[in-house]
C-alpha positions as CSV (number, residue, x, y, z in Angstrom):
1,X,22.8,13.4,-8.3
2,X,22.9,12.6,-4.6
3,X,19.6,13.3,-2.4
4,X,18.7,13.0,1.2
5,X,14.8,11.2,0.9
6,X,12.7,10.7,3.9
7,X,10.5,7.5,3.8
8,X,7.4,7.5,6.3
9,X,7.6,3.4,7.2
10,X,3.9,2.6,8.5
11,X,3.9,-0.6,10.3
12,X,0.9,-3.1,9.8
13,X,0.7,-4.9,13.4
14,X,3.8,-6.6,14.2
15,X,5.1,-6.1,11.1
16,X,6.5,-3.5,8.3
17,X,4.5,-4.0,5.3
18,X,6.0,-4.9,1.6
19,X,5.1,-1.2,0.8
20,X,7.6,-0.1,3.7
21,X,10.6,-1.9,1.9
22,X,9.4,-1.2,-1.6
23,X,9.6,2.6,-0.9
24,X,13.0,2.5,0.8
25,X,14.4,0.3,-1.8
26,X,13.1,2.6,-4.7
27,X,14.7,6.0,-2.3
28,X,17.8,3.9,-2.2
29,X,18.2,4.1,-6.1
30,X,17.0,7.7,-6.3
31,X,19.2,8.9,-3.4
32,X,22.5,8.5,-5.3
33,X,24.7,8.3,-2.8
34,X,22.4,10.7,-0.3
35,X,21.0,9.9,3.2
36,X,17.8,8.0,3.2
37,X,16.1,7.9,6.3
38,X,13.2,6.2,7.7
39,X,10.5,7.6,10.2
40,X,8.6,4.9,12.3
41,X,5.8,6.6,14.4
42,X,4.1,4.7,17.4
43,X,4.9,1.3,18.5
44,X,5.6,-1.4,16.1
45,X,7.9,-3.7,14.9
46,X,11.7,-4.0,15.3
47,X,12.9,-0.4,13.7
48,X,15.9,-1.8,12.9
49,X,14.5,-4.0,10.2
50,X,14.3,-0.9,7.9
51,X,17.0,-0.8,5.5
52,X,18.0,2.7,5.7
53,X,20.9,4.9,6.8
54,X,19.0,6.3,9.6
55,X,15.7,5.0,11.1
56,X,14.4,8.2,12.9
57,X,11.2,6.7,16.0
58,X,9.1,8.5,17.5
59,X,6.5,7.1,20.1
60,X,4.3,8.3,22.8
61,X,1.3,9.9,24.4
62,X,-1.1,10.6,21.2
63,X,1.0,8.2,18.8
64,X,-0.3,4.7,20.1
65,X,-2.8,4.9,17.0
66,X,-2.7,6.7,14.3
67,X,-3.8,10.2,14.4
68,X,-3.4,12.3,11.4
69,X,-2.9,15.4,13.6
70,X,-0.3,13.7,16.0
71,X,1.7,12.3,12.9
72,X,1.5,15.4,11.1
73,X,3.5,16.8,13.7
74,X,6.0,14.5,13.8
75,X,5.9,14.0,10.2
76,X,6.8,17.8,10.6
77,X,9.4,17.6,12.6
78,X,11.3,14.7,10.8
79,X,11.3,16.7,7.7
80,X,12.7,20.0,9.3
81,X,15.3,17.8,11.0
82,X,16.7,16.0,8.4
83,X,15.4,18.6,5.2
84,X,14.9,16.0,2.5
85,X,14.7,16.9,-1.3
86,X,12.2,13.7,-1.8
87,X,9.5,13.0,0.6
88,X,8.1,9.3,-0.1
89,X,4.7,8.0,1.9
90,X,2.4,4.9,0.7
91,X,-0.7,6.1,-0.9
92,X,-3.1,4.8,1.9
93,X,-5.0,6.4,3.9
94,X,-2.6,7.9,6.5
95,X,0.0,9.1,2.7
96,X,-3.2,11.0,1.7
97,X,-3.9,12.6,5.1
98,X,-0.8,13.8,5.3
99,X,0.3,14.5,2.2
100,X,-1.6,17.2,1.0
101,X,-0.8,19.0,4.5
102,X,3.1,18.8,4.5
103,X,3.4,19.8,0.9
104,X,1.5,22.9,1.2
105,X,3.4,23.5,5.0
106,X,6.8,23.0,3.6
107,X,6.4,24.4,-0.1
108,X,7.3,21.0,-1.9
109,X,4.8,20.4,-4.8
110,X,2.5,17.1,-3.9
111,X,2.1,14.1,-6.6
112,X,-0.6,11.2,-5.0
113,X,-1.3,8.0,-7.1
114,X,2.4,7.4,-7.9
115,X,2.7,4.1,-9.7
116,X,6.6,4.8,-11.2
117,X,9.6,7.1,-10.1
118,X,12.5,7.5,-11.8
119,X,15.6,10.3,-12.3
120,X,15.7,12.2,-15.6
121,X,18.7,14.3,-15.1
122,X,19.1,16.2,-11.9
123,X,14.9,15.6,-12.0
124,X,12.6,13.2,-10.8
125,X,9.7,11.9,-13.3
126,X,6.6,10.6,-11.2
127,X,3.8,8.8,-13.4
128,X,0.7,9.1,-11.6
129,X,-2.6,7.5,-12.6
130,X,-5.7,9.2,-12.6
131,X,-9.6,8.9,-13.1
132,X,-9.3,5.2,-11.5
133,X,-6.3,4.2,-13.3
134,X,-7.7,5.3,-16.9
135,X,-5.1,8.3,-17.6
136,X,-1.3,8.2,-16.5
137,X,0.1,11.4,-15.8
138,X,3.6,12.6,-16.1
139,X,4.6,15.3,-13.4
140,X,8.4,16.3,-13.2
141,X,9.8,17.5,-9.7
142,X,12.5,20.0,-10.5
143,X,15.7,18.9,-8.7
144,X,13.7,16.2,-7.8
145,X,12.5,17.7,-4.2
146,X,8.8,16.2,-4.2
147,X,6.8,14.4,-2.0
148,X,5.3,11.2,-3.4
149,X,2.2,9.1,-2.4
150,X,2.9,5.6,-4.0
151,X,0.6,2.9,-4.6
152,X,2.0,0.1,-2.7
153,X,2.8,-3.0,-5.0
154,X,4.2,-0.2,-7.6
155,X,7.8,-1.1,-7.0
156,X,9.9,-4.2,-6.7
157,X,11.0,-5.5,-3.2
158,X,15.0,-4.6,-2.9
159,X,16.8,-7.7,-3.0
160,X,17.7,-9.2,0.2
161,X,21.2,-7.5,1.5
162,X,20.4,-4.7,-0.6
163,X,20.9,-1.6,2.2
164,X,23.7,0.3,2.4
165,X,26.5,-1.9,3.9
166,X,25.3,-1.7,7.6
167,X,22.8,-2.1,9.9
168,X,20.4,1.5,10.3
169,X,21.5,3.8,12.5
170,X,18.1,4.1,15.1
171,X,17.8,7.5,17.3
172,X,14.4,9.2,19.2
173,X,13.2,12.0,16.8
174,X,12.7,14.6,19.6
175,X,8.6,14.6,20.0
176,X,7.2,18.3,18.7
177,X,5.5,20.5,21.4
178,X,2.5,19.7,19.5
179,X,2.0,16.9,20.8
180,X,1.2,18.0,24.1
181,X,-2.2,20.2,22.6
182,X,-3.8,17.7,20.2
183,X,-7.6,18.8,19.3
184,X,-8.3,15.0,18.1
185,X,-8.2,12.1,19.8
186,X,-8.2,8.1,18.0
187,X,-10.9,6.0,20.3
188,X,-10.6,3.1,17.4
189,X,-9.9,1.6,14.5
190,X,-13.4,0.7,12.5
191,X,-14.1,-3.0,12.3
192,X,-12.5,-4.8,9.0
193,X,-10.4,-1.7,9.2
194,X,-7.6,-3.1,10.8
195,X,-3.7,-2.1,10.0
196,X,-2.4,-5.7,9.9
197,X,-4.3,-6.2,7.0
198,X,-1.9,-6.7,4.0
199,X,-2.7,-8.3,1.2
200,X,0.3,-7.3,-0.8
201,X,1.8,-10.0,1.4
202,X,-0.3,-12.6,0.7
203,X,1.0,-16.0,-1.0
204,X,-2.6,-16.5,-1.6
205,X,-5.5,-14.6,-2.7
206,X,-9.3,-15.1,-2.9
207,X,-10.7,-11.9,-4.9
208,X,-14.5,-11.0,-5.3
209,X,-16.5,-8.9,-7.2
210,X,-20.2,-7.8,-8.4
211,X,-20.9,-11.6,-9.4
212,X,-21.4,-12.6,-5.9
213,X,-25.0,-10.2,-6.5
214,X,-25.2,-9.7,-2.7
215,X,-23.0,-8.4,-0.2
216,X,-24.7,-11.8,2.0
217,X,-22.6,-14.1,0.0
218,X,-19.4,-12.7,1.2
219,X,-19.1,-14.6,4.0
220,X,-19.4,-17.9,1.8
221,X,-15.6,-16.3,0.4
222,X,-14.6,-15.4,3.5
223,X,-15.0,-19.3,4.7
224,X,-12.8,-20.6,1.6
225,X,-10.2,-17.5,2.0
226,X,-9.9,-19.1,6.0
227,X,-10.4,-22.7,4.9
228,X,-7.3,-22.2,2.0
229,X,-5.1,-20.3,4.6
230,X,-5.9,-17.1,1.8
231,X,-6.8,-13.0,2.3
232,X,-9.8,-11.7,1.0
233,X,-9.2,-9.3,-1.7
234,X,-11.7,-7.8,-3.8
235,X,-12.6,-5.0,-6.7
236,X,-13.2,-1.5,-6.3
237,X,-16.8,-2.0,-6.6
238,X,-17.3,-4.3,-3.8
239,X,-15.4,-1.8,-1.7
240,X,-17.0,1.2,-3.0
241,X,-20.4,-0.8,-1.9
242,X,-19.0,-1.2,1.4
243,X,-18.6,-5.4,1.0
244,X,-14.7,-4.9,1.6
245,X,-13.0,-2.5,3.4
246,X,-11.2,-0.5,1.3
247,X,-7.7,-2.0,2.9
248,X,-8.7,-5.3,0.4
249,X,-8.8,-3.4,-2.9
250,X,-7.0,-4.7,-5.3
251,X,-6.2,-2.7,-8.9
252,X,-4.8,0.5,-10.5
253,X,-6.7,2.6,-7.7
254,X,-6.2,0.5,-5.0
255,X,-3.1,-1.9,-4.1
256,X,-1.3,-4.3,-6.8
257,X,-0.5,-8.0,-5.7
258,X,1.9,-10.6,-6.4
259,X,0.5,-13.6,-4.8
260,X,1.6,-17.5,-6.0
261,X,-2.2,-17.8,-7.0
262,X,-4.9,-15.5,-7.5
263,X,-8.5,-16.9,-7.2
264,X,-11.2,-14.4,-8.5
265,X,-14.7,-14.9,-8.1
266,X,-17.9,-12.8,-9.6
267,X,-14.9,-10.8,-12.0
268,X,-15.1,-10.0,-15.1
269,X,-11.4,-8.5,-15.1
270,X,-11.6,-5.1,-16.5
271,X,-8.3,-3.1,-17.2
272,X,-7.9,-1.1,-14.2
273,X,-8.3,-4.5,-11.7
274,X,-6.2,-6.7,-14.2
275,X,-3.5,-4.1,-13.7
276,X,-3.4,-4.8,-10.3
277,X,-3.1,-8.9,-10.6
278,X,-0.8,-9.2,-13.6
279,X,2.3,-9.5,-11.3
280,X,0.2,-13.0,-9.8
281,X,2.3,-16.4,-10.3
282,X,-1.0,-18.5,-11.3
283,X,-4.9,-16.8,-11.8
284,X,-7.6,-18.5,-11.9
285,X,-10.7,-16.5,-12.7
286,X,-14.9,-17.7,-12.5
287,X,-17.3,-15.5,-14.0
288,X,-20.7,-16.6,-15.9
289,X,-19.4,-14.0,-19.0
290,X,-17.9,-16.4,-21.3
291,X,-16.4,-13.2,-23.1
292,X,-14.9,-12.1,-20.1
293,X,-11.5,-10.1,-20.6
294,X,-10.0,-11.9,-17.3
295,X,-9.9,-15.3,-19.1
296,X,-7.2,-13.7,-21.3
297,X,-5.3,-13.2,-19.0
298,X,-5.8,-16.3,-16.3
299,X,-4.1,-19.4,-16.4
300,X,-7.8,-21.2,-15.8
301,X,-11.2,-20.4,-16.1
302,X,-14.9,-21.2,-15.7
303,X,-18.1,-20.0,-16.3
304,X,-20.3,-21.6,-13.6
305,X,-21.8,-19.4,-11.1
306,X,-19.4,-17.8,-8.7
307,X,-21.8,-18.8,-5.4
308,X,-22.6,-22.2,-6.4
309,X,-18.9,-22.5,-7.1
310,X,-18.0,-21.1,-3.5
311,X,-20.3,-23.4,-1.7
312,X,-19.1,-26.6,-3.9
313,X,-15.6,-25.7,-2.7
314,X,-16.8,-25.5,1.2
315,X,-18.4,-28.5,1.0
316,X,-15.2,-30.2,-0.6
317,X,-12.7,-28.6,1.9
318,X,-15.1,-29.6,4.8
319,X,-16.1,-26.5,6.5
């Protein structure tokens, strides 16, 4: 069944994200045949790295940062233009901002926490997980006209050469009147909040958890994450805690990673984080639990103590 689907490509920095090409390579199979288009909001990277029929921008006064009232509108205004059947969004923060909003504005029913997508019929199946990653949910989208908040790392890059033929077509979305009476205003993005962090990118990853006992012994993994040319990734607890910004969460409820080594410290690898890592090339796990459900699943282990451990390897990479 062909469908137009609209993907909402946030950029991280200078770049698009993995997320960005995950969703347009997963609209690309559900579109059959149908226009999938691309809406990049504010400046950013090249839009013409998006590989989509049609890369819709839209930039100016309002959109330099992101403001979930600003990109609401145009958000809006890209989906009366082009009147997708499948709306598709990350499920970060700006996918839950606006989700909820343009599903109950435009009548399309709303499924957040997507971890799978697929056709059954002239319907789309979404498999959400709930309750922190302990329940999966099926939801089907008649005709498959849905909008979809997806946890990045969900689906597999599209190869390489995998768009449509072509380079994307790139044209100025007409700004929305909105714009011009905005009742918010973004002073600044929060420090350790930044949106070039993206550590579904990352060829290497240093992940803590509750073993490090103190959010003071962070910085002792922050030094071997710089020191190894590594991101700092961590468990939903040391986010929840406020240790991590929530942008490093790594698991079922937060982002899933495919780095060429995975080093976790203070984690005793329960289900919902080991769902997140499984995709990892090489794991190696430290926790003083000796039963610990992560050594059956790393490549190597140890039970030493995860700050003695951190400081051993500072003082052997000589920092």
């Amino acid at each position: 069944m062909s469908r137009p689907v609209l993907v909402l490509a946030e950029a991280a920095g200078e770049t698009f994200p993995d997320a960005c090409f995950e969703l347009l390579g997963r609209a690309r199979e559900l579109a059959g045949g149908g226009t999938v288009t691309a809406l990049a909001i504010g400046p950013g990277p090249d839009p013409a790295a998006l590989p989509a029929d049609l890369v819709l921008t839209a930039d100016g006064p309002g959109l330099e940062r992101y403001n979930p009232e600003a990109w609401l509108a145009v958000l809006e205004a890209a989906a009366t233009a082009r009147e997708p059947d499948l709306v598709l969004l990350a499920n970060t923060t700006a996918g839950m901002d606006l989700g909820g909003v343009l599903a109950v504005r435009s009548g399309r029913p709303l499924v957040v926490s997507v971890v799978d997508l697929h056709p059954e019929g002239d319907d789309l199946v979404a498999v959400s997980q709930l309750f922190g990653g302990r329940l999966a949910a099926e939801v089907v989208l008649a005709g498959g006209r849905g909008i979809c908040a997806v946890v990045p790392g969900s689906f597999p890059m599209p190869p390489a050469g995998s768009a449509a033929g072509t380079a994307a077509s790139v044209e100025d979305l007409p700004l929305p009147a909105a714009l011009g009476s905005l009742r918010t205003e973004a002073l600044e993005v929060p420090p350790g909040e930044s949106e070039d962090v993206d550590i579904t990118k990352a060829p290497l990853l240093v992940s803590v958890g509750r073993g490090l006992q103190s959010a003071d012994n962070v910085p002792l993994a922050t030094d071997v994450a710089t020191a190894l040319g590594a991101a700092l990734a961590g468990t939903s607890q040391v986010c929840d805690l406020g240790w991590l910004p929530r942008t490093r969460h790594v698991g079922k409820s937060g982002v899933k990673v495919r780095p060429r080594a995975y080093l976790a410290f203070g984690i005793s690898g329960a289900p919902e984080h080991l769902e997140g890592v499984r995709a990892s090339e090489l794991i190696v796990a430290c926790t003083t639990d000796a039963e610990a459900p992560f050594f059956l699943a790393a490549d190597y282990g140890t039970t030493v103590d995860a700050v003695e451990l951190l400081r051993a390897l500072l003082e052997a990479l000589g920092t």
